[in-house]
C-alpha positions in Angstrom: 58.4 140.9 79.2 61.0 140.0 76.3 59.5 140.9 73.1 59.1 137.8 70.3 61.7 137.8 67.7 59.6 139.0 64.4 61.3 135.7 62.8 60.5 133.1 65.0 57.0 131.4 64.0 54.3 132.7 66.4 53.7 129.8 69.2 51.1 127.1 68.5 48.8 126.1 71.5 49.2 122.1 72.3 46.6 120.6 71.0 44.2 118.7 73.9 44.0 114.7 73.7 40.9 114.3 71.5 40.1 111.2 73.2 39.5 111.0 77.0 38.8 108.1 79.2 35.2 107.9 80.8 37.3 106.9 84.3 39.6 108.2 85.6 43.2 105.6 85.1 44.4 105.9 87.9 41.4 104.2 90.0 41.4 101.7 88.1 43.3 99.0 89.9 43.8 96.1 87.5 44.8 98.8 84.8 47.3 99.9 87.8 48.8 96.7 88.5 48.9 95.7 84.8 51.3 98.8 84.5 53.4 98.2 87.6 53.9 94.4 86.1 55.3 96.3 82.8 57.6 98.9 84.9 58.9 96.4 86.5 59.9 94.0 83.8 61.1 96.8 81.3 63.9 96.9 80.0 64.7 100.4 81.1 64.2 99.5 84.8 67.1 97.0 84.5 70.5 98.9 86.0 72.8 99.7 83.0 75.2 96.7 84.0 72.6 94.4 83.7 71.0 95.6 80.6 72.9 93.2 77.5 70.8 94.6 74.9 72.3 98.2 75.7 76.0 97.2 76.1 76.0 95.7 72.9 74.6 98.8 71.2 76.6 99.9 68.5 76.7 103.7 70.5 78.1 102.0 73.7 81.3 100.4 71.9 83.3 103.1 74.0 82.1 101.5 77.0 82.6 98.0 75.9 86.2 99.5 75.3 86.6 100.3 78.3 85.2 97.3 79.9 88.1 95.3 77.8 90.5 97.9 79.0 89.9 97.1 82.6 88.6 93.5 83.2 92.1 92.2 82.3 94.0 94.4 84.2 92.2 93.7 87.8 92.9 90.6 87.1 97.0 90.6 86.0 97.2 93.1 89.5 95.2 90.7 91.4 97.5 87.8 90.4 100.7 90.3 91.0 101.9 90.0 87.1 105.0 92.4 87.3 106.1 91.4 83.8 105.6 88.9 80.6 107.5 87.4 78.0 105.1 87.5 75.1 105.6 84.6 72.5 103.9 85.2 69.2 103.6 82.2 66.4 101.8 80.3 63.4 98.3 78.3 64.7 99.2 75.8 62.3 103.4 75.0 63.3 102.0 71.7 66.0 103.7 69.2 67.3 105.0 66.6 65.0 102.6 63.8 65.7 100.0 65.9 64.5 101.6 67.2 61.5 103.0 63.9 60.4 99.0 62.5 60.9 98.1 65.4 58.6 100.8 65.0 56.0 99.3 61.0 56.0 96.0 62.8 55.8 96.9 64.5 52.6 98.9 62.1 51.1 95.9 59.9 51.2 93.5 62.8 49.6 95.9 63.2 46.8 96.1 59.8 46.1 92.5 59.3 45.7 92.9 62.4 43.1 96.0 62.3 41.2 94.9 65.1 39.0 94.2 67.5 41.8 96.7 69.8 41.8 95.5 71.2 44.8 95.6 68.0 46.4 99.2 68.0 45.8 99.7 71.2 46.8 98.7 70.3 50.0 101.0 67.1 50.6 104.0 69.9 49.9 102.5 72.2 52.8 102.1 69.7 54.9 105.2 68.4 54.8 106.7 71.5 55.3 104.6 71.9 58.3 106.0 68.6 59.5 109.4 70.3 59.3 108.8 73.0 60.9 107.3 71.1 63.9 110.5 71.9 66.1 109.3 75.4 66.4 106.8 74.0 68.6 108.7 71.9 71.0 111.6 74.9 70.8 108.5 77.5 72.1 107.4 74.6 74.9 111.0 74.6 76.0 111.5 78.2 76.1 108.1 78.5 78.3 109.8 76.4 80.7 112.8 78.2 81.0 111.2 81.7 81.5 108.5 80.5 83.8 110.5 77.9 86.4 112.5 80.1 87.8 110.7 83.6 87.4 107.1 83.2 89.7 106.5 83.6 93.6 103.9 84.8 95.3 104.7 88.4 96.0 105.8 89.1 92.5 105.2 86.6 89.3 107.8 88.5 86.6 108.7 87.0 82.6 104.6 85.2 82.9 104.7 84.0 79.3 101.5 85.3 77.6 99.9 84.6 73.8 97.3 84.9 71.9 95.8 81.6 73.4 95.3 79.8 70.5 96.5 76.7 68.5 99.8 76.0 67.5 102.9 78.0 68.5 101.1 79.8 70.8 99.5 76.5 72.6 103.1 75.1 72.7 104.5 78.2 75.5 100.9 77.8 77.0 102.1 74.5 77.6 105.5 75.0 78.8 104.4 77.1 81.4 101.9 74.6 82.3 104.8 71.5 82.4 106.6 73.0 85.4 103.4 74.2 87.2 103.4 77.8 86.8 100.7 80.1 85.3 100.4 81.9 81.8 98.1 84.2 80.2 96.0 83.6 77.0 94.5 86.8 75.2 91.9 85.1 72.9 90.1 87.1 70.3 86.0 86.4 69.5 87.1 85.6 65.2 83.8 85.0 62.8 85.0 81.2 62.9 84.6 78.8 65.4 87.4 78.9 68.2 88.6 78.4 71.7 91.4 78.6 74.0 94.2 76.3 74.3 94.0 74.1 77.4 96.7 75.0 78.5 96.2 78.4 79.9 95.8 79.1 83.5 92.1 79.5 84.0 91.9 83.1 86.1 94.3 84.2 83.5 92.4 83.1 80.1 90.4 86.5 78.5 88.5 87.0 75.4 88.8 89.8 73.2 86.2 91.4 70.8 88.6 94.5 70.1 92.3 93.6 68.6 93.5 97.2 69.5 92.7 96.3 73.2 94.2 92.9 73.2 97.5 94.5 71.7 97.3 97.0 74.2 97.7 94.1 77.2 100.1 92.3 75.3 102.4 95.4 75.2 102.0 97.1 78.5 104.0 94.5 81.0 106.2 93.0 78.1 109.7 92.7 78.9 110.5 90.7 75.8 109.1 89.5 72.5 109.6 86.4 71.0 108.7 85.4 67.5 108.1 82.1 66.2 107.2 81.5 62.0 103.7 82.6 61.6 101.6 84.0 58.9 99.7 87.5 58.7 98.6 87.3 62.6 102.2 87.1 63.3 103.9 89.5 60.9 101.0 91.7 62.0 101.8 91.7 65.8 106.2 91.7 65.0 105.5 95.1 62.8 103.5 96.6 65.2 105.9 96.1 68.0 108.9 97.2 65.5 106.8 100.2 65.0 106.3 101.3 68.6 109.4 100.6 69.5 111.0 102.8 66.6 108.9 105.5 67.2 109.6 105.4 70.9 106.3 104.8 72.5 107.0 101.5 74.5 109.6 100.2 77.0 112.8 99.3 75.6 112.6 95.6 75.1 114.7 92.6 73.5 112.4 91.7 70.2 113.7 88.1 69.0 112.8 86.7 65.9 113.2 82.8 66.1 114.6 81.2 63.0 116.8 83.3 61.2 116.6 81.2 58.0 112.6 81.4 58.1 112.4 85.1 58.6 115.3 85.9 56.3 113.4 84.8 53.7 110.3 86.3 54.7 111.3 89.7 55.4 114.5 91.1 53.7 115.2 93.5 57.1 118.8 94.8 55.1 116.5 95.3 52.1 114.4 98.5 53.8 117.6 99.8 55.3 119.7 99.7 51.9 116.7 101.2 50.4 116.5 103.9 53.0 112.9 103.7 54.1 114.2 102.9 57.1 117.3 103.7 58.9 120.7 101.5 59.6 120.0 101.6 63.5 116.4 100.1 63.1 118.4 97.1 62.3 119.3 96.9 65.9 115.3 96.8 67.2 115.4 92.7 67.1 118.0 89.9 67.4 117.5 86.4 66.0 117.7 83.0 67.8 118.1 79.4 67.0 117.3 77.6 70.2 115.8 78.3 73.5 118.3 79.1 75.6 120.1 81.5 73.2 116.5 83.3 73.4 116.6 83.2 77.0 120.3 84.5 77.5 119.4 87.3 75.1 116.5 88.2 77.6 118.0 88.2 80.6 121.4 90.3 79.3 119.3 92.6 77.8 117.8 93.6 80.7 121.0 93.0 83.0 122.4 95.8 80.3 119.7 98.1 80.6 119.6 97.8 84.6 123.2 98.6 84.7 122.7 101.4 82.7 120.0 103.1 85.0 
């Protein structure tokens, strides 16, 4: 028999139940079924799918993860998505009837409150906003021309897919949706109220608690990138896609920003490289385009190029 280690504390007895039942439990048959009533309806009887209040536990996010990871992509293999076209973009660039009711909208509020400077400030962005309203039939357009041509039923390739939101991102929903073929919408669950764009096709339309995970999907089948003005979301999604494709950890892909004046003045590209932070050949990561069809034509001879190259 081992001997006990001099310093481990010598082993205490368990102490008895001080109080015990003048019946025995177990014969007691209400107290029985009582119990079985409890078992049943506990919470740790329930199968571990079917238990809500342990998925959302904060120790089970790797599971939610994965849930995110996988629910998406049964469904873009069911639906035999090849490829997409992904088409990122401002959720307040709308059509022009909508901007022009806006600008009226504000114009009126700043009326009522000459001195309001933020009033004023407002009628400016709006119309501004009005302007820019051709970004949003120029994404519809280019929806149409990726999708019409690029869907059957043994392979769908160049599927246009966005964030499903407002906007820019509602207009190549809709394009899609003029010539009758499908899209993809990758929504994200935000703090404030929101919902998909109608436009989306419904087996196609997910919701997103993670943004690594919805950034993951929008990568993996892209053959192209398209960027419409936006604001953080936007530049947010264009540098990360700059980044992965500098670095070398994506498919090579045609990255077009759309609206050279717009993004010139956002981003002064020739600025970095002159600087040296990065180099002269990351200059050649993205293209611009002015219309549509020059987006398109970039698209499909970039990958005509790289085909031949194989």
């Amino acid at each position: 028999m081992p001997k006990q280690n001099d310093h481990q504390p010598p082993i205490k007895p368990v102490k008895a139940c001080p109080i015990l039942p003048d019946t025995v439990l177990g014969d007691d048959l209400a107290l029985v079924a009582e119990n079985m009533e409890r078992i049943l309806s506990s919470p740790s009887y329930l199968l571990a799918q079917d238990d809500p209040a342990l998925l959302t536990m904060e120790e089970m996010r790797g599971v939610r993860m994965l849930l995110e990871l996988g629910k998406p992509e049964l469904a873009l293999l069911a639906d035999k998505i090849h490829s997409t076209v992904i088409v990122f973009g401002g959720t307040q660039i709308v059509e022009r009837t909508t901007a022009e009711r806006r600008l009226s909208e504000a114009r009126r509020a700043a009326a009522a409150a000459p001195a309001d400077r933020q009033a004023a400030r407002e009628v400016e962005r709006s119309q501004r906003l009005v302007d820019y309203s051709h970004f949003y039939d120029a994404a519809r357009q280019f929806a149409k021309l990726v999708s019409i041509d690029n869907q059957c039923e043994s392979q769908r390739d160049y599927v246009v897919i966005t964030g499903g939101g407002p906007g820019i991102m509602e207009a190549a929903n809709r394009g899609a949706f003029d010539v009758g073929c499908k899209s993809i919408g990758l929504n994200i669950k935000l703090p404030a109220e929101q919902q998909p764009n109608p436009f989306i096709t419904p087996e196609l339309c997910f919701q997103f608690k993670y943004f690594a995970l919805r950034k993951f999907h929008f990568i993996l089948r892209a053959a192209a990138v398209v960027l419409f003005p936006g604001g953080f979301g936007t530049l947010d999604e264009m540098f990360e896609t700059l980044t992965l494709r500098q670095t070398h950890r994506m498919q090579p892909i045609p990255i077009i920003l759309f609206g050279r004046d717009y993004w010139s003045r956002v981003i002064d590209f020739q600025f970095l490289a002159d600087s040296g932070v990065i180099a002269d050949r990351n200059l050649d990561l993205f293209t611009y385009a002015e219309t549509p069809e020059e987006a398109w034509q970039q698209i499909l001879d970039f990958h005509a190029h790289t085909h031949q190259g194989e």
